[in-house]
Every structure is written in C-alpha cells, then in structure tokens.
N, C-alpha and C positions, 0 to 999 in steps of 0.2 A: 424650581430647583436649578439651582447653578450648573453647566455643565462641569461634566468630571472627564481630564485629560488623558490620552493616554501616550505612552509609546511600547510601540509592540512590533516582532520581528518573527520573520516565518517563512517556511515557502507555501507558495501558493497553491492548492491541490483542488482547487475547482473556483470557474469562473463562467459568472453568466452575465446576457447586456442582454440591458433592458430596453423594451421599444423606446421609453425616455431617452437613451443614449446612456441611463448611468451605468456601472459598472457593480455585480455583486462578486465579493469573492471568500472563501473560506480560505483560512491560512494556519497550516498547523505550525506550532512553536515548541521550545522545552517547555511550556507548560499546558499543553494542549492545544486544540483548535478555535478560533474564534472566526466571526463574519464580519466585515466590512462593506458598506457602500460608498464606492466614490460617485463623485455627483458629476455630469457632464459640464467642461467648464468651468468648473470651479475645485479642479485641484490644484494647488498652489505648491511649490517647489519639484515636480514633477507633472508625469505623463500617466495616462492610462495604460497604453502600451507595457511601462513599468509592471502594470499587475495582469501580466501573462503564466499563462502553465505553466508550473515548476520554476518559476522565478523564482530567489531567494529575495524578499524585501525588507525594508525598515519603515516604518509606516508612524506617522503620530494623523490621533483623530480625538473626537471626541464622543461621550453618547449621556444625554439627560439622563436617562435610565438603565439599569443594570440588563433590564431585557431588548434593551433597543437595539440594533446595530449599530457598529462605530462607525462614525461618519468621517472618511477617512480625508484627511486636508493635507498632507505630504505624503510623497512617499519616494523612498530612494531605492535604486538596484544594489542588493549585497552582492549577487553572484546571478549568472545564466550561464546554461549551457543549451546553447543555441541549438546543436544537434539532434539533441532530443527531438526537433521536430520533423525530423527524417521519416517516412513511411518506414526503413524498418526498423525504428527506435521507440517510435510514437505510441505502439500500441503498447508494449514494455510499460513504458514510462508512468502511462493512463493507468496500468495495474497497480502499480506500485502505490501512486498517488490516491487514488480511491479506495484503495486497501485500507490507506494509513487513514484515509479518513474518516472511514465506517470505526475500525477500530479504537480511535482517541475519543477521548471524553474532555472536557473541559479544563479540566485539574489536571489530567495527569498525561504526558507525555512525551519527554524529555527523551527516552527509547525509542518511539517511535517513528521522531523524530530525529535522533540520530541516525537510526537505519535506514531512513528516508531518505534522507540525504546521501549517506555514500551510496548506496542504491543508485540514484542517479547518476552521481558521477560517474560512480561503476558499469551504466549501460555505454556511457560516450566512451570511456577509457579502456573498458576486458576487451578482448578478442571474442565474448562467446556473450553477447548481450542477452539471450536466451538463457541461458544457465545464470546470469545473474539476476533474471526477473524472479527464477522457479526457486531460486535458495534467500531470495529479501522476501520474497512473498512468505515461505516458513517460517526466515525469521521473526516477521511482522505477527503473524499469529501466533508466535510465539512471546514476543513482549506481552504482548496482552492477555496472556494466562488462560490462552486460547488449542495451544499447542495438543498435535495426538498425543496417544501413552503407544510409547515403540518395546520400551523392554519386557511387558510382560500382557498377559490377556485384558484388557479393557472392561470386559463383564465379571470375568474370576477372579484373574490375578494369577494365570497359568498360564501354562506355555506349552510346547510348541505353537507359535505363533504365524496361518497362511493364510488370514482372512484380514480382509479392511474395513471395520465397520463404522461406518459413516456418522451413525447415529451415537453409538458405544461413545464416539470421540479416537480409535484407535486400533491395533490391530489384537483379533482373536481369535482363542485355541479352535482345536480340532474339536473338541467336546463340545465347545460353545455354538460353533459351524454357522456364525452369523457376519453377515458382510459378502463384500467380493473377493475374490481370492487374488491373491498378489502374491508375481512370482518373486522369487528369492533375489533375483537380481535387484530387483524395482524396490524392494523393501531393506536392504543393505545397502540401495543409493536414499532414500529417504531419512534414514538413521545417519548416513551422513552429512546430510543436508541441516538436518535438526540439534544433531549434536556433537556437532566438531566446530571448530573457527570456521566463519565464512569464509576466510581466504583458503584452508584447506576444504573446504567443500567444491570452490570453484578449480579445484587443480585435478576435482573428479570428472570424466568425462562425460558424464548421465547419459548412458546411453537408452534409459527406457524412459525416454521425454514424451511420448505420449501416452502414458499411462500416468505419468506425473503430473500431466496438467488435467487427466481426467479427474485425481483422486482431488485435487487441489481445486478446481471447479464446484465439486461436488461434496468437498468439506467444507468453502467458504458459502454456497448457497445454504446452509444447513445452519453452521453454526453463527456466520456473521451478516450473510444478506444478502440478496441479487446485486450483483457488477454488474451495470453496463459494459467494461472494458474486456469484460472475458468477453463477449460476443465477438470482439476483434481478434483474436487470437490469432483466427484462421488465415488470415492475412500473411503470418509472418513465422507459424510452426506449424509444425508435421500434425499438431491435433487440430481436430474440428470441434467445435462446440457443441455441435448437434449430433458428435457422436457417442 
C-alpha cells in the first residue's frame, strides 16, 4: 500500500524519547489528537528540539496504515512560549496539557484545543498563573460535556444546594446529604468559574484555592482519570495532593 501524506498542525501535549533516540509525541489539533514518531536523524526541514512541550507545530509525515503512527519528516515551530518552562509555570502548564489530552478523542476537538491554547498563553501573560490553571482546567472539562450540575441537586434536582458530590457529578441538597460539604464561599467561586467568561472569572480573586484544587483533583480522578501532573501541584500552591 502506497503511503498516505499528511500535513497536520498542533500543540504538542506529551513527548517521550526513546532509547533509539527517536522521538514520540502526541499533538492535539482543531480536530483532535494524533501521535507522531520522529526518527533520529532523519528529520528533514527541521529539529527535534521543534517538538518540545507546548510547542505550537506544523508537521507533514507520512503513515502506510490508518493505525500506524505518522512518521513525521518535517516539521516547523508555529509559536513557543519558552516560559512555560519556569518551576513556577511548569507544573501549571503540565495540567492544562494532560487534561486536554485525557479529554480529546480523535475526531473531535477544536474546543479543546482552543482553550489550550490561550490557557497557555494565559499562564506567561496573567498576573495569577494559578487562577488561570484552576478556571482552563473547568473550562476543559467543560468542553467535553464533562462539566458538575452547579444550579440545582445532582441526584434530585432540588435545592438548597451544601454538598459536592463527587460521584452525583455536582452539588447536592440537604435531603440528599451525599458528598462533602462545601462552604458557600468556594461554591459561588466555582459557579463562577464555570459559568461566566473566562476573562471575568480571572478578575475573581478565588480566594478558597485549596479547596478548589481539592474538589478538582478528586473530580478529574473520577470522572477522567489519574494525572500524573496533579502530583506536582505541591510544588507551586497552597494545596497538597496527599491532602
């Protein structure tokens, strides 16, 4: 079978080298994520280097088979932001990247990848790169129809609403009395995290950040799947992962 070409463009959200020296890497795009191998040595119009974390690139390869990986033979830098590799941006960034990559599916993610993107840039540019990890990360599980239920009970569909239940997918009544309880402040910063503009979410001060990255921890191992990058958190926010 003849090979079949491509060209494809993305940022880079995980990258691993092999004892070979080749290069794997996953790159999410507007229409999802795909995998690439460059080979040592034998990339032609560029560097490996080019396919670094959170690199934006432009790639042509090729692959025999629909299941094979592309075998990547160019590839150019669209955009870095070199910062990103800062200790305190790094673990940020890792989140945001892994999030979106758990979350995308093949076919579809042109969302995801839009928020992924200013997400980044957004950590080099805010003033509160914290606060832009903990409202891209919402939004992220929100593209993917992943999102809590904030306006009304999660089991009934009643309310008053002072529990978070993890499993429900959202917060639940007094009646219900399933979940952990979450104070009134932390849950009227979440509601706006969820459902206002991002740029008016980041102009909120979030003051109950670790309780945000607790509820947010422990909603994505549930519904989307262990991060290695929340283990890093501790690093660079007031919460611990082991707590």
């Amino acid at each position: 079978m003849a090979p079949r070409y491509h060209l494809r463009e993305g940022i880079v959200v995980r990258r691993s080298e092999l004892p070979s020296g080749d290069v794997v890497v996953t790159v999410l795009g507007l229409s999802g994520k795909w995998r690439g191998v460059a080979r040592k040595g034998k990339l032609l119009g560029g560097n490996l280097a080019r396919l670094s974390l959170f690199h934006e690139v432009s790639v042509q390869g090729y692959r025999k088979r629909d299941d094979d990986l592309l075998l990547i033979t160019q590839v150019e830098l669209s955009g870095a932001l070199p910062a990103l590799s800062q200790p305190a941006l790094y673990p940020y960034a890792h989140l945001l990247a892994e999030l979106a990559e758990h979350l995308a599916v093949d076919q579809a993610g042109e969302r995801l990848y839009a928020y992924l993107a200013s997400g980044l840039r957004g950590l080099v540019q805010h003033h509160d790169p914290e606060a832009v990890a903990l409202v891209i990360s919402w939004r992220l599980v929100q593209q993917a129809g992943l999102a809590p239920r904030l306006t009304h009970c999660a089991r009934c569909g009643g309310g008053p609403c002072n529990r978070f239940d993890i499993a429900a997918g959202g917060l639940t009544c007094d009646r219900c009395a399933s979940g952990l309880p979450i104070a009134e402040a932390a849950k009227a910063e979440l509601l706006v995290m969820l459902t206002k503009a991002a740029r008016e979410a980041l102009n909120e001060p979030l003051l109950e950040r670790p309780t945000h990255w607790a509820l947010l921890s422990r909603y994505l191992a549930f519904h989307v799947g262990s991060l290695n990058s929340l283990g890093h958190l501790g690093a660079v926010t007031a919460w611990s992962p082991s707590s």
